[in-house]
C-alpha positions in Angstrom: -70.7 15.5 99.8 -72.6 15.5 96.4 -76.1 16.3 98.5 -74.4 19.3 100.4 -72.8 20.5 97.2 -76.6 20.5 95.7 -78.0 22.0 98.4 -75.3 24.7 98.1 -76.4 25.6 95.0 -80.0 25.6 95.9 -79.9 27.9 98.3 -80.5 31.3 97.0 -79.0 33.7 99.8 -76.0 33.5 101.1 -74.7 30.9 99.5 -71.3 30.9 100.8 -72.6 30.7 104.3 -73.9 26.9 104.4 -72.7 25.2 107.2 -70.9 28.6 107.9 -68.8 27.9 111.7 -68.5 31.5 113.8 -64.6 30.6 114.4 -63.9 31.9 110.4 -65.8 35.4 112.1 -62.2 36.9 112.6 -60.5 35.7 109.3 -63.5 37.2 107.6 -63.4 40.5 109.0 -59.6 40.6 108.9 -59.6 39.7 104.8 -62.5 42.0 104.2 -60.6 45.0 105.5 -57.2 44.0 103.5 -58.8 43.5 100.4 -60.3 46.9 100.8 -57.6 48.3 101.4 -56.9 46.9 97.9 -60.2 47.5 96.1 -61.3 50.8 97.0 -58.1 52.7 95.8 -57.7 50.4 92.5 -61.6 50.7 92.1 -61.1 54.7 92.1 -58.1 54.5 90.1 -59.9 52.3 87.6 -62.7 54.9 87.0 -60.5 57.3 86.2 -59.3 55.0 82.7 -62.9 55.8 81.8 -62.4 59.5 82.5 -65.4 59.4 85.1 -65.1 60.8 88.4 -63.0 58.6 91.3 -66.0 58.3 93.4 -68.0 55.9 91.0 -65.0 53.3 91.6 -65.9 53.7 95.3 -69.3 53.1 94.5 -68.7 50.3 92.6 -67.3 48.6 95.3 -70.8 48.8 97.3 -73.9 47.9 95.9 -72.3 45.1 92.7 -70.2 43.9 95.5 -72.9 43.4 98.0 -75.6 42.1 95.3 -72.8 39.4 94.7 -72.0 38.6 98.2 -75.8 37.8 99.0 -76.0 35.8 95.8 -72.7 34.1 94.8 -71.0 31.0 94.9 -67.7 31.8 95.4 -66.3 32.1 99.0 -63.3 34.6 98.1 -64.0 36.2 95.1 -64.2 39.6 95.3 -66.4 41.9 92.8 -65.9 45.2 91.8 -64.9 47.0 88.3 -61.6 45.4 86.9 -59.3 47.1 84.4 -60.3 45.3 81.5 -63.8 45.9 82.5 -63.0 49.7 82.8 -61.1 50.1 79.7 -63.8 48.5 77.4 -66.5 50.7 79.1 -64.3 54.4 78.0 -64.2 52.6 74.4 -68.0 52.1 74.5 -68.7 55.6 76.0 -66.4 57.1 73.2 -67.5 55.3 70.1 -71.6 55.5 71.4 -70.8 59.2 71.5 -70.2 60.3 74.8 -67.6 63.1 75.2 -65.0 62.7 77.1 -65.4 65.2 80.0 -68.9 66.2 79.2 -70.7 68.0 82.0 -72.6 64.8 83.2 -71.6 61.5 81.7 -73.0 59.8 84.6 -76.9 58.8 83.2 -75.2 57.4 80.3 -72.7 55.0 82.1 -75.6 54.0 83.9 -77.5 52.6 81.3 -74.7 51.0 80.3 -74.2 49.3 83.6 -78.2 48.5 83.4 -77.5 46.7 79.5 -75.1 44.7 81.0 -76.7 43.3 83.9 -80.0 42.9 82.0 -78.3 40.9 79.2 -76.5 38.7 81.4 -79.5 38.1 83.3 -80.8 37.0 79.6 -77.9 34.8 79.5 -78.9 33.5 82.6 -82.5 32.8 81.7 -81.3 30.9 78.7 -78.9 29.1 80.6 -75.7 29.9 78.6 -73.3 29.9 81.0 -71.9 26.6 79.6 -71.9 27.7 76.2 -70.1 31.6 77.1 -67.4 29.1 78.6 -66.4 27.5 75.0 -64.9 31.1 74.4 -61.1 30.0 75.2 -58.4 31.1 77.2 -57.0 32.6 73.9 -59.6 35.3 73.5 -58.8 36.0 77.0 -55.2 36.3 77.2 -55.5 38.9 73.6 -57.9 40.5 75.0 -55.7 41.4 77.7 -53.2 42.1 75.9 -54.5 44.9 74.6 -56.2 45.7 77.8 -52.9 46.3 79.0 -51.0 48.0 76.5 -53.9 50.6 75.4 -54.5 51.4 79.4 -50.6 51.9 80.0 -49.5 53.9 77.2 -52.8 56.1 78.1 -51.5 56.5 81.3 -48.6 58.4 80.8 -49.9 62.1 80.0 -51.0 62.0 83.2 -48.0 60.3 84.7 -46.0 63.4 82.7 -48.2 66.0 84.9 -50.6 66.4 81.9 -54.8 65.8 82.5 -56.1 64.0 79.9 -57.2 60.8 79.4 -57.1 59.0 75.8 -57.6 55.1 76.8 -60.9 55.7 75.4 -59.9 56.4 72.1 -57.2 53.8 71.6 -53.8 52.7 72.1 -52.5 55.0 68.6 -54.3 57.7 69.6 -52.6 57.4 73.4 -49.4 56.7 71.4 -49.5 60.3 70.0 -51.1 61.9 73.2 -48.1 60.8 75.1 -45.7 61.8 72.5 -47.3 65.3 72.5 -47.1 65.2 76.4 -43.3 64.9 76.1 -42.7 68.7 76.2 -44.8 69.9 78.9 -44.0 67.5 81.3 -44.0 68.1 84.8 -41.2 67.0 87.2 -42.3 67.2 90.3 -45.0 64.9 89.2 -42.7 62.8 87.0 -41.1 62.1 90.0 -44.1 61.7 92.2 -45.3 58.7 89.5 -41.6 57.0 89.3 -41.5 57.1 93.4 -45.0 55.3 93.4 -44.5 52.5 90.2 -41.1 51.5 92.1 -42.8 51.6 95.5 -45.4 49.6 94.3 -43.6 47.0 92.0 -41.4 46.6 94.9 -43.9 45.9 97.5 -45.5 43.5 94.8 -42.0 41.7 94.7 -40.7 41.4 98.0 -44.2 42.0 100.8 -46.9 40.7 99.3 -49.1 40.9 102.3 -48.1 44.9 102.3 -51.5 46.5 100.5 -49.1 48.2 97.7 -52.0 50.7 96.9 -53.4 52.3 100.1 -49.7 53.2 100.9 -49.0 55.3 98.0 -52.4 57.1 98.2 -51.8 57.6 101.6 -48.3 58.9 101.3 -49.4 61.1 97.9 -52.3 62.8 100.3 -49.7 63.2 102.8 -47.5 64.8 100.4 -50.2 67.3 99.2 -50.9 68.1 102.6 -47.9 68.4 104.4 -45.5 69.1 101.4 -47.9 71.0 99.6 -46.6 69.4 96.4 -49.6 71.1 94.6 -48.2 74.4 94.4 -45.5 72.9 92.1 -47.7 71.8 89.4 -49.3 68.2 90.7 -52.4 67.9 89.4 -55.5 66.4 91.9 -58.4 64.6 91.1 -61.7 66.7 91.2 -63.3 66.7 94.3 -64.8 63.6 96.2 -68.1 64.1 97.3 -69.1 62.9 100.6 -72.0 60.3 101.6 -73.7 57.5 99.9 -74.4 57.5 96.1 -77.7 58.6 95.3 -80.3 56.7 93.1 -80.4 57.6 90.3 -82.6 57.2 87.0 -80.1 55.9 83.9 -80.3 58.1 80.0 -80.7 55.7 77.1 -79.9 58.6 74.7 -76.8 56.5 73.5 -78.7 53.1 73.7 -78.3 51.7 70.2 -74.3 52.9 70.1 -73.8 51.2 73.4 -75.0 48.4 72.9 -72.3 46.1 71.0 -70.5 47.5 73.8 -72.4 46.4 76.4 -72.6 42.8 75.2 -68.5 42.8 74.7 -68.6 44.1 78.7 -71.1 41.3 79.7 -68.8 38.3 77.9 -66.1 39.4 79.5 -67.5 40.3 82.8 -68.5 36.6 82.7 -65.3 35.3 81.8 -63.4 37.2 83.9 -65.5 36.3 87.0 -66.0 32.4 85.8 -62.0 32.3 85.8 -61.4 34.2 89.1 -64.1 31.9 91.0 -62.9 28.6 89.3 -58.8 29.8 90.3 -59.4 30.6 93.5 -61.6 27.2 94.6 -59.7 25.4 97.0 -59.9 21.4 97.2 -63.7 20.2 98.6 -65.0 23.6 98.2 -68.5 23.4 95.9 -67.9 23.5 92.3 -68.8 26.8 90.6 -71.9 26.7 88.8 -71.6 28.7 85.5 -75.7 29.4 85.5 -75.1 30.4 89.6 -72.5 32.9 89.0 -74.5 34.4 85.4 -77.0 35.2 87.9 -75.1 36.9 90.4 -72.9 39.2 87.9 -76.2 40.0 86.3 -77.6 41.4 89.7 -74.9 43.1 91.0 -74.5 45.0 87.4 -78.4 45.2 87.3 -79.2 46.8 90.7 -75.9 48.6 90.4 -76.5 50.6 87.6 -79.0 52.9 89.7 -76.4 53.5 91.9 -73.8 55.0 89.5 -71.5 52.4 89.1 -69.3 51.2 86.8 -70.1 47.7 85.2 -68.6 44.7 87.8 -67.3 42.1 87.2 -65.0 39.6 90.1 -60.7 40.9 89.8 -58.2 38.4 90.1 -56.2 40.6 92.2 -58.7 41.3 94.7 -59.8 38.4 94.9 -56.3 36.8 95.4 -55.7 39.2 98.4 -59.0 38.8 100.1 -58.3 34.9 99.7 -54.8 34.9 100.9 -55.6 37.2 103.9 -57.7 33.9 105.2 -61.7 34.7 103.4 -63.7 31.8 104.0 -67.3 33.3 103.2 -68.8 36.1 101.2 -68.9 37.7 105.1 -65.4 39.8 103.6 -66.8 41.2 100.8 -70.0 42.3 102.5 -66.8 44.0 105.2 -65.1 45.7 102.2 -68.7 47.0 101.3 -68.8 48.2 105.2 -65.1 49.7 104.8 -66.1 51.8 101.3 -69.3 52.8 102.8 -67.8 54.8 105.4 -64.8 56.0 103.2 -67.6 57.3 101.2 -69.3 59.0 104.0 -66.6 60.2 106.3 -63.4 60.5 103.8 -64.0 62.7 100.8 -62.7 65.7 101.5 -59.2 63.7 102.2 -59.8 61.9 99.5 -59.5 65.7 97.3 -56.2 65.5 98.0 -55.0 62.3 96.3 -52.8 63.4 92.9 -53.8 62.1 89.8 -50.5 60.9 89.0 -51.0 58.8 92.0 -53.9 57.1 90.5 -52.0 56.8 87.6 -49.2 54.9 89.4 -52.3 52.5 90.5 -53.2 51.8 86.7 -50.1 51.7 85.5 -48.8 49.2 87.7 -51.9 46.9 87.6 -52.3 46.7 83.7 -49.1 46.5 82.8 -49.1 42.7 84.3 -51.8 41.9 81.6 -49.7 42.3 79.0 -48.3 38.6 79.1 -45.7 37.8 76.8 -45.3 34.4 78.3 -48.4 33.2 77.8 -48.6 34.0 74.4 -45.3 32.1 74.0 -46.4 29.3 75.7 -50.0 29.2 73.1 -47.2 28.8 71.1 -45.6 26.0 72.1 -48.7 24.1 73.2 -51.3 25.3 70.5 -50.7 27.4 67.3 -54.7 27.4 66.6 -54.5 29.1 70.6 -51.7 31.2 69.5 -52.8 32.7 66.4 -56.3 33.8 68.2 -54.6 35.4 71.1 -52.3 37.1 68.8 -55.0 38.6 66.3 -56.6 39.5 69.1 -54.4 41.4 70.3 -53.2 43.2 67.1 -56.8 44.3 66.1 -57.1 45.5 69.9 -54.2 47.9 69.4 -54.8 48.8 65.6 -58.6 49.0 65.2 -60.1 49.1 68.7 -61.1 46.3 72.3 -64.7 46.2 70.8 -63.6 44.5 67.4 -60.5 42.4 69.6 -63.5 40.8 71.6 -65.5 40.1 68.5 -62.5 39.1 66.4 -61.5 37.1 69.2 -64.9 35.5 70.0 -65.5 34.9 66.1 -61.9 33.0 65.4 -62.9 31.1 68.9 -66.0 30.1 67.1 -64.7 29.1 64.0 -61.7 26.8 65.7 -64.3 24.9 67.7 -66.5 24.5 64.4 -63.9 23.3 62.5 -62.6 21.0 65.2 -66.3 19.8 65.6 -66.6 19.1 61.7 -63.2 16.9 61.5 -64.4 13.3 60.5 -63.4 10.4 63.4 -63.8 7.0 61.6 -62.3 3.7 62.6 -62.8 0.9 59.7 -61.5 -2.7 61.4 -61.0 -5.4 58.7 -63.5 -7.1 57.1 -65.0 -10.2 59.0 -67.4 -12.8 56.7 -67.6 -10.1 53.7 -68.7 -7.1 56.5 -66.8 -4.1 57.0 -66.9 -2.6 60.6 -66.8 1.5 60.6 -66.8 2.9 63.7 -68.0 6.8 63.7 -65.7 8.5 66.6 -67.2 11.9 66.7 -70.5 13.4 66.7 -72.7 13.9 63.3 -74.3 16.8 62.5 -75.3 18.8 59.6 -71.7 20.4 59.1 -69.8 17.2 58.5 -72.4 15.0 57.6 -71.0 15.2 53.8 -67.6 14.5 54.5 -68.9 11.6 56.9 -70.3 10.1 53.8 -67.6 10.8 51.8 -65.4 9.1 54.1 -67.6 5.8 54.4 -67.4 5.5 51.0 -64.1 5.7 50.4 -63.5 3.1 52.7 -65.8 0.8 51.3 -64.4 1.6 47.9 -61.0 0.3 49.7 -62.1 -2.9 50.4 -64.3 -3.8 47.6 -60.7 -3.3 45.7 -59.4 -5.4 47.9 -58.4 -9.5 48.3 -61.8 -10.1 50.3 -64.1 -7.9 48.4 -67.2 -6.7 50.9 -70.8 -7.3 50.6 -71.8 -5.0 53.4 -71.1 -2.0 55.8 -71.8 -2.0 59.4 -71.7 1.6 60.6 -71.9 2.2 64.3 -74.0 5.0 65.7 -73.1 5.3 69.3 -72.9 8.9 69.2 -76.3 9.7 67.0 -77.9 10.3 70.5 -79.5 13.4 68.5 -80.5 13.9 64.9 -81.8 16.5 61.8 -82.8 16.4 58.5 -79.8 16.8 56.8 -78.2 14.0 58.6 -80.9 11.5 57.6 -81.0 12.5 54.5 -76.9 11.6 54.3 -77.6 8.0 56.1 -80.3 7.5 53.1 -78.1 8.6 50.1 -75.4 6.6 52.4 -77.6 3.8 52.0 -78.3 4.4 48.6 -74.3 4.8 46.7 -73.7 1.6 48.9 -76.7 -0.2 47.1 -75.3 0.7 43.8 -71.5 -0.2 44.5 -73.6 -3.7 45.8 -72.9 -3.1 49.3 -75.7 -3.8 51.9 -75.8 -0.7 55.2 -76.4 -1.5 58.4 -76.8 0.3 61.1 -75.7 -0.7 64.6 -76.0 0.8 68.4 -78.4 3.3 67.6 -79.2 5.5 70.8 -83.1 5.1 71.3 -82.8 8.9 71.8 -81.9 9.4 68.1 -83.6 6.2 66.7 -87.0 8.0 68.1 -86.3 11.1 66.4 -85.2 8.7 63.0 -88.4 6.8 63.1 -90.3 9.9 62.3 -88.8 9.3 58.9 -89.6 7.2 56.3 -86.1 5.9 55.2 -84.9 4.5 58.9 -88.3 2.8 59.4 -88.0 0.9 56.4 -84.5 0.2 57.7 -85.8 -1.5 61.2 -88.2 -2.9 58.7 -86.2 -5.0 56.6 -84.1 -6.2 59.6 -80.9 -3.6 58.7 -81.1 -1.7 62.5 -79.0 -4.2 64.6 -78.7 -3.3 69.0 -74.4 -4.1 68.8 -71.7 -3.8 66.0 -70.7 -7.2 66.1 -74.2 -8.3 65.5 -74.3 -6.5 62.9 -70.7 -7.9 61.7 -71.8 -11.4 62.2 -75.3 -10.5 60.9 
């Protein structure tokens, strides 16, 4: 099994299609066309939380898609924009200048879908992917948070019957927009969005297999058609042009503001994709490879961006449909591709029809699940550290902006896992023969290396006080497999307070990785030298 999980991951194309049997044919078409059914109308709604026209959604769910079906390693997951995606690309548009509404913000998301493909592709090169995974669940989860509470509350103008869009400029700022929508609130549309939030929480609830979505866009087209529900004040979305999206040349007028977006977008594209792939591996599938999926995300975003798409990323949500309606290859998503395609070129003009409160319904229903108050409770109970990220997270995502709740969330992240990497691990046994075994349990580098020292000493201090006073330290280095400067320099003045308490050093167990990089200096050569170096810790003890 570990040869055909290699050779998995060595094929470039296709992936997912290794040792592919034509009997999962039928389950792939049939999970392809039910997580369409999904995708395309959540992908349209999704572009309009970024007050771009509907149609980019449906592009999105073509070209990213199919870039990451011909080059990922997931079976199921399915890759188009996601809301969290979506809402940080309307903050980076705003604060990088774009107006909302202007007469052709199009070049200028497409640029932006181009800096995110090209820097995870960096990412790639570099071969990150391990290290973008220390960012923790935490970030995530505040993130989300405020994903979900901005994108809701900056819903609800247009669930009122009002057309306007503030997710972009912040949950206060959507605070007061809905506030002000208050008055001039429509009922007919009021009622159009409560029919289709119940419809769809229901159908979430109780038939799960039901795709929630395309029955409430189809019912609100048929209610514009047939009803004629326009003429009482229901707004529609701008009309949905027909065929396939042309390719187009991005504008890096906005470059330098968009790009702390873009690089907020890309670590959490990545996230968001590494967690959907890893959830939705079954049992003796091959493992996800973090480096794999870099790659792919990068692609699809990369060659997308010509294409006028939003940036991609793989949705939970999706992903969970097109899995549970039986995908066992990438051969679904490259059928949802097929089923936008030719909703693209054959359905626009019925697409004209579809009520922005609709859409609205569609965002509403699916953001509003972000906002997890449970998890947060449980980081709680399992991890304050956990807790007190997620939380700040959120906060500065609803007070100052998403841009500063990723950094925020990525810095405190940062600082956790420093600070858990600096704590000192020693294990001092007792004395044997006038030699004091210390066993170093975590790594050494150059941020603890002082307190490392510090704490040697003190426990040598200990037992010179004590009944069998010590004439020697024998300091294990198991995990010394790497060195610098600054921590040879601590094993020297190490060396050198012991020698004036009257306490011999020795070293024992010294990887020959790091013993190669320590002979390079003067200090630990004199040490192998003078006999001081020894292979075990009880040689060393009974040296």
């Amino acid at each position: 099994m570990a040869r055909a999980a290699v050779a998995r991951r060595g094929r470039l194309l296709l992936p997912t299609l290794e040792g592919y049997r034509a009997a999962s044919i039928p389950r792939d078409l049939l999970a392809g066309l039910t997580a369409g059914a999904v995708v395309v109308p959540q992908a349209m709604a999704y572009a309009t939380i970024a007050n771009l026209p509907v149609q980019l959604g449906l592009y999105t769910c073509m070209v990213p898609m199919f870039v990451y079906a011909m080059l990922g390693g997931s079976r199921a997951m399915s890759v188009s924009t996601t809301s969290t995606i979506a809402t940080l690309t309307a903050t980076t548009l705003v604060s990088a200048g774009v107006a909302a509404g202007s007469d052709d913000p199009v070049p200028d998301l497409m640029a932006l879908t181009l800096l995110v493909g090209v820097l995870l592709l960096l990412a790639r090169l570099l071969k990150a992917g391990s290290a973008v995974e220390y960012i923790s669940k935490a970030t995530i989860i505040g993130v989300q948070v405020g994903v979900g509470a901005t994108v809701a509350v900056g819903q609800l103008p247009k669930l009122l019957g009002e057309d306007a869009e503030f997710t972009g400029h912040g949950f206060l700022r959507s605070i007061v927009a809905a506030v002000e929508a208050l008055p001039g609130a429509n009922l007919p549309t009021v009622l159009l969005s409560a029919g289709s939030i119940l419809v769809l929480f229901l159908l979430k609830r109780f038939a799960k297999r039901v795709p929630g979505p395309l029955v409430v866009v189809v019912v609100g087209i048929l209610l514009v058609w047939l009803a004629g529900i326009d003429g009482l004040g229901v707004e529609l979305i701008a009309a949905v042009p027909q065929g396939f999206p042309p390719f187009e040349l991005p504008s890096f007028a906005h470059f330098g503001g968009m790009l702390p977006g873009a690089l907020a977008i890309a670590v959490m594209a990545f996230l968001e994709s590494a967690a959907v792939a890893r959830g939705i591996r079954k049992p003796g599938e091959p493992q996800i490879d973090s480096n794999r999926e870099l790659f792919a995300t990068g692609a699809a975003n990369t060659l997308g961006a010509f294409f006028q798409t939003l940036p991609a990323a793989g949705g939970f949500s999706q992903s969970a449909v097109n899995q549970g309606a039986g995908a066992r290859s990438q051969l679904a998503s490259l059928t949802t591709v097929a089923l936008a395609v030719l909703v693209a070129l054959f359905l626009g003009p019925l697409l004209s029809l579809l009520p922005q409160a609709t859409l609205a319904s569609l965002v509403f229903v699916a953001v509003i699940g972000l906002v997890e108050i449970g998890a947060i409770v449980e980081l709680w109970r399992t991890s304050r550290n956990d807790f007190w990220i997620a939380t700040l997270t959120a906060v500065v995502g609803l007070t100052t902006g998403l841009l500063y709740a990723v950094l925020v969330g990525l810095v405190a992240t940062f600082v956790v896992i420093l600070r858990e990497l600096s704590r000192v691990r020693i294990e001092a046994g007792e004395p044997q023969g006038g030699v004091l075994p210390v066993r170093l349990l975590g790594g050494m580098f150059t941020a603890n290396a002082l307190a490392y020292e510090q704490a040697v000493l003190a426990r040598a201090g200990e037992a010179l006080s004590g009944e069998h006073p010590i004439r020697a330290v024998a300091l294990e280095l198991t995990r010394l497999e790497t060195t610098s400067i600054t921590v040879l320099d601590m094993l020297a003045d190490l060396d050198r307070e012991l020698g004036g308490m009257g306490v011999e050093l020795r070293l024992a167990a010294v990887p020959e990785s790091g013993a190669a990089m320590a002979r390079r200096g003067a200090w630990f050569a004199g040490m192998e030298r003078a006999g001081r170096v020894y292979p075990t810790l009880e040689a060393a003890t009974a040296g």
